[in-house]
Short mmCIF file of the C-alpha atoms (twelve columns), coordinates in Angstrom:
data_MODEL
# 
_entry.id   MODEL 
# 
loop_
_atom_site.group_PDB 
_atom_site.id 
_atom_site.type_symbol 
_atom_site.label_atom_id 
_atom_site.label_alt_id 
_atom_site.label_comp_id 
_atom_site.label_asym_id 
_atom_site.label_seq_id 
_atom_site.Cartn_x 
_atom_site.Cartn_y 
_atom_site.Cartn_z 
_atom_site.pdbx_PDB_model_num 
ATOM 1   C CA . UNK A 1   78.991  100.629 112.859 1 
ATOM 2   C CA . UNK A 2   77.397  97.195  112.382 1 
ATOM 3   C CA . UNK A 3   79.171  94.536  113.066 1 
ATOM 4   C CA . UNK A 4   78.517  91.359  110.540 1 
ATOM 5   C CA . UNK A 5   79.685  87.732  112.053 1 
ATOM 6   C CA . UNK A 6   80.435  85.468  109.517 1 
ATOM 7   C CA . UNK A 7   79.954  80.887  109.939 1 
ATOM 8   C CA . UNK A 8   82.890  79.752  107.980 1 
ATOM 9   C CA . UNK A 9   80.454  78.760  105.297 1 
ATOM 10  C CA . UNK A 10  79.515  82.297  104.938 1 
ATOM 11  C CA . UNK A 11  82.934  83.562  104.798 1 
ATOM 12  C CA . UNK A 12  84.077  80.811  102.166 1 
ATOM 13  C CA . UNK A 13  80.673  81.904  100.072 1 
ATOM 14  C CA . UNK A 14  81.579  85.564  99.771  1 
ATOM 15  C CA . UNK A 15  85.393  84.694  98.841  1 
ATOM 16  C CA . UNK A 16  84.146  84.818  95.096  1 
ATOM 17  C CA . UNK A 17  83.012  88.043  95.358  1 
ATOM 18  C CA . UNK A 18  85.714  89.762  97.101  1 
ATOM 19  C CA . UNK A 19  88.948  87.716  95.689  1 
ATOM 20  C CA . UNK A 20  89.079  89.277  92.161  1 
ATOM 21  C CA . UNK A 21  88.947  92.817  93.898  1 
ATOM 22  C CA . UNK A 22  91.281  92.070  96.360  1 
ATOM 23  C CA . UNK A 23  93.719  90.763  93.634  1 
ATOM 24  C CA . UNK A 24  93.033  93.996  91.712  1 
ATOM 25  C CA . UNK A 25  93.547  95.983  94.352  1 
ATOM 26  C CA . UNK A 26  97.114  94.128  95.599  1 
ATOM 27  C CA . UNK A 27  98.252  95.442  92.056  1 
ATOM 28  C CA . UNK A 28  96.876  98.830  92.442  1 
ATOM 29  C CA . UNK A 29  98.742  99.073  96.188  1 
ATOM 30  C CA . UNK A 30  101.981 97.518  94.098  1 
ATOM 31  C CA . UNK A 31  101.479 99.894  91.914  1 
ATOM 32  C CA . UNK A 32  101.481 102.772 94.015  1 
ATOM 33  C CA . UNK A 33  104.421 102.061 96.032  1 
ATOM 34  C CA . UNK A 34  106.377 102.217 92.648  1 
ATOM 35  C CA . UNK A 35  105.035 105.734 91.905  1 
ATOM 36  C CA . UNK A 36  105.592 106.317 95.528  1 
ATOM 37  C CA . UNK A 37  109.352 106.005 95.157  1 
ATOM 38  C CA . UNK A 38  109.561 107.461 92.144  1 
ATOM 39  C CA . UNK A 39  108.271 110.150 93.445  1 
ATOM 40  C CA . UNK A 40  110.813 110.639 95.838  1 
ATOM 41  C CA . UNK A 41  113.495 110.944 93.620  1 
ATOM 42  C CA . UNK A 42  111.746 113.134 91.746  1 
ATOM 43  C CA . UNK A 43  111.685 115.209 95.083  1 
ATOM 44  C CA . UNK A 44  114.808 115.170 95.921  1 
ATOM 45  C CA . UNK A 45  115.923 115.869 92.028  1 
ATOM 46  C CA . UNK A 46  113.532 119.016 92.150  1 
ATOM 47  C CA . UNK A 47  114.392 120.443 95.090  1 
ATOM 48  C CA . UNK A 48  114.948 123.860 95.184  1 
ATOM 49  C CA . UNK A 49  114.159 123.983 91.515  1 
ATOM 50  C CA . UNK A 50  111.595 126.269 89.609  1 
ATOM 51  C CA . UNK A 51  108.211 125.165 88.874  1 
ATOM 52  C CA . UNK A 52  109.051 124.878 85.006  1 
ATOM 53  C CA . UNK A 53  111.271 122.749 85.918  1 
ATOM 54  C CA . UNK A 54  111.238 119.040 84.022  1 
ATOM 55  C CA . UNK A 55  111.492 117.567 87.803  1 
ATOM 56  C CA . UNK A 56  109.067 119.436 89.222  1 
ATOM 57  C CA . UNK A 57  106.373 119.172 85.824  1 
ATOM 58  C CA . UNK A 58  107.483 115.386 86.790  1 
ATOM 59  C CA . UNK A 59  106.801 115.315 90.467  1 
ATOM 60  C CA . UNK A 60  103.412 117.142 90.297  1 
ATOM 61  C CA . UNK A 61  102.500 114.873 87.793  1 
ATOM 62  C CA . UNK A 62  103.494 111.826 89.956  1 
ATOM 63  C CA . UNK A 63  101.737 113.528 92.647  1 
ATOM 64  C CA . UNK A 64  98.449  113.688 90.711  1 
ATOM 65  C CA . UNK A 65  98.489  110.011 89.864  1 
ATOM 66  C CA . UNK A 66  99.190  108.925 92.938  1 
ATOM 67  C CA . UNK A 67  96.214  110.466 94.559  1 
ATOM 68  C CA . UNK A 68  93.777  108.848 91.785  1 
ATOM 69  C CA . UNK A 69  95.513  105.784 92.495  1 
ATOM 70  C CA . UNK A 70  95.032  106.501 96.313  1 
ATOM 71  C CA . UNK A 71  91.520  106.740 95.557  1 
ATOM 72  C CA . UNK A 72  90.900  103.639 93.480  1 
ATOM 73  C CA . UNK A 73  92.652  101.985 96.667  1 
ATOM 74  C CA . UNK A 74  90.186  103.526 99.028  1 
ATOM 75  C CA . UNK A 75  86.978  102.960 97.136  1 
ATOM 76  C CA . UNK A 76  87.565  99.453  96.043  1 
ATOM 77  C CA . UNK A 77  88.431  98.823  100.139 1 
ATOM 78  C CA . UNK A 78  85.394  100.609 101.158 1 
ATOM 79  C CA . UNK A 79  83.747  98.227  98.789  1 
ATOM 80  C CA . UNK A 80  85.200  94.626  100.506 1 
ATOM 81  C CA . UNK A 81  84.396  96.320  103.899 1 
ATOM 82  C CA . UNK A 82  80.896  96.864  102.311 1 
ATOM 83  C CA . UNK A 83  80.651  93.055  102.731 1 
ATOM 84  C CA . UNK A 84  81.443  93.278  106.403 1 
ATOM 85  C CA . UNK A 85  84.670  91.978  106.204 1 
ATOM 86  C CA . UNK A 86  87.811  94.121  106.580 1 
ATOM 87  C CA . UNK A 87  90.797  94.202  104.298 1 
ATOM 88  C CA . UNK A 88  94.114  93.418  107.196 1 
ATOM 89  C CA . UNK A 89  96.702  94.061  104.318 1 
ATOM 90  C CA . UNK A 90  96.997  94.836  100.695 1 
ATOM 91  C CA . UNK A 91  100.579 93.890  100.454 1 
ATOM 92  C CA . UNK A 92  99.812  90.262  101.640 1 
ATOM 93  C CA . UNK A 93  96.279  89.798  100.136 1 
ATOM 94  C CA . UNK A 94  95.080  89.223  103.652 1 
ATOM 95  C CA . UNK A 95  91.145  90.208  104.726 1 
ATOM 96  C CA . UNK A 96  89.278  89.171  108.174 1 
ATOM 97  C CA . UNK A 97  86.080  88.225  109.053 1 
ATOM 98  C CA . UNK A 98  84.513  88.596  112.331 1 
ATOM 99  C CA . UNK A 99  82.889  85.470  113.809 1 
ATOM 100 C CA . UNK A 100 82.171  83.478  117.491 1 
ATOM 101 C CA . UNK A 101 83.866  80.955  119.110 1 
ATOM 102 C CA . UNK A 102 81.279  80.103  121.725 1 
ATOM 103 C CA . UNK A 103 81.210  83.591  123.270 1 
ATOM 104 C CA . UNK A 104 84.675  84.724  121.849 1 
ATOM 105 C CA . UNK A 105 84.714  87.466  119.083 1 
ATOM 106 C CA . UNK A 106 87.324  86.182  117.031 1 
ATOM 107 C CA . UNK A 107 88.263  87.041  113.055 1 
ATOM 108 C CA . UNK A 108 88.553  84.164  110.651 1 
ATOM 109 C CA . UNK A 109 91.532  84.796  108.430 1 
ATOM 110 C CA . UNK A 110 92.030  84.627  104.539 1 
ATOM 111 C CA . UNK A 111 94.742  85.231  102.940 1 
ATOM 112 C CA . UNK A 112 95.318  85.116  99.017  1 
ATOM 113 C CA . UNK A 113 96.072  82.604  97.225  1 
ATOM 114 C CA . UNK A 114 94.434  80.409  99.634  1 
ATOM 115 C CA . UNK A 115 91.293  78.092  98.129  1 
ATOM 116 C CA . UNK A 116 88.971  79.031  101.395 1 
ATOM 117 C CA . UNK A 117 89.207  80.183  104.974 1 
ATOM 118 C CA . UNK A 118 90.439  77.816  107.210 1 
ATOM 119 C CA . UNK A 119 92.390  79.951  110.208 1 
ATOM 120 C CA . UNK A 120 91.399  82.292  112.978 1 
ATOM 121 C CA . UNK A 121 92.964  84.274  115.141 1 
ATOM 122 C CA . UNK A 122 91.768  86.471  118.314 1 
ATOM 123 C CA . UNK A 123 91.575  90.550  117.544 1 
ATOM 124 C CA . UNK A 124 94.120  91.351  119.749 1 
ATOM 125 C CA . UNK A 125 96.597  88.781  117.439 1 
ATOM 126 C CA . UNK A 126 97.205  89.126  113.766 1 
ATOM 127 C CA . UNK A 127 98.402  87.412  110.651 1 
ATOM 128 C CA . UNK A 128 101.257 85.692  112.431 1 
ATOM 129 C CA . UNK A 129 99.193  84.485  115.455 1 
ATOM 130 C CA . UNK A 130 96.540  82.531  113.014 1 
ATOM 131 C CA . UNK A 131 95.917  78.940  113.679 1 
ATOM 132 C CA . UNK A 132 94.344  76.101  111.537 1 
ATOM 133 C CA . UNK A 133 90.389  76.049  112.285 1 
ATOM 134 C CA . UNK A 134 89.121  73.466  114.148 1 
ATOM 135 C CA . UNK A 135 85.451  73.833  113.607 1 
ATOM 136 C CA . UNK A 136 83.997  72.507  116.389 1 
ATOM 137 C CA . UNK A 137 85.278  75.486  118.347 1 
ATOM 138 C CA . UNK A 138 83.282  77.568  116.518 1 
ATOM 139 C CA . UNK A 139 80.089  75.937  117.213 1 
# 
């Protein structure tokens, strides 16, 4: 695997490109978790049950969607990580890019809704350990 460090110019430069998938595929993931849950009750309600049964022509259905959805979710992913970023979180919008501070592999953070990156945090740490950039640390 090749690893792509990012400036924070670069990162803020490639937010146009990835954004409008991201936000796409936030939906799709919402989307899925719906269908997920519905079918579970389905599930449950078919259990047991025949395989003409309404609940069961239901659940396989549900089951078929949600692996085409499943697969959207993948391939447009794949696609953002194409950039050599990675995608942290559908749910939250959130995607990482890996950069230096001096000698320190860090990822700068982006979450969305937000107009450009401006936080970091170290691998090891996550969403909730970000901090505002200061960028003459990453100089």
């Amino acid at each position: 695997m090749n690893l792509t460090l990012f400036t924070v110019e670069e990162a803020n430069a490639l937010l146009p490109r990835i954004e409008p998938k991201l936000r796409g595929l936030s939906e799709l993931k919402r989307e899925y978790n719906g269908r997920r849950r519905h079918a579970e009750v389905l599930d449950v309600a078919s259990s047991g049950a025949t395989d003409g049964n309404p609940d069961t022509v239901a659940l396989r259905a549900e089951e078929d969607r949600l692996k085409r959805l499943a697969e959207r979710i993948r391939s447009g992913v794949g696609e953002i990580h194409g950039h050599g970023c990675l995608v942290k979180d559908l749910d939250q919008g959130l995607v990482d890019f890996y950069a230096l501070s001096g000698d320190r592999l860090i990822f700068l953070c982006w979450h969305l809704g937000e107009a450009e990156v401006a936080h970091w945090h170290p691998l090891e740490g996550g969403f909730t350990s970000r901090q505002p950039l200061n960028h003459t640390e990453l100089d």
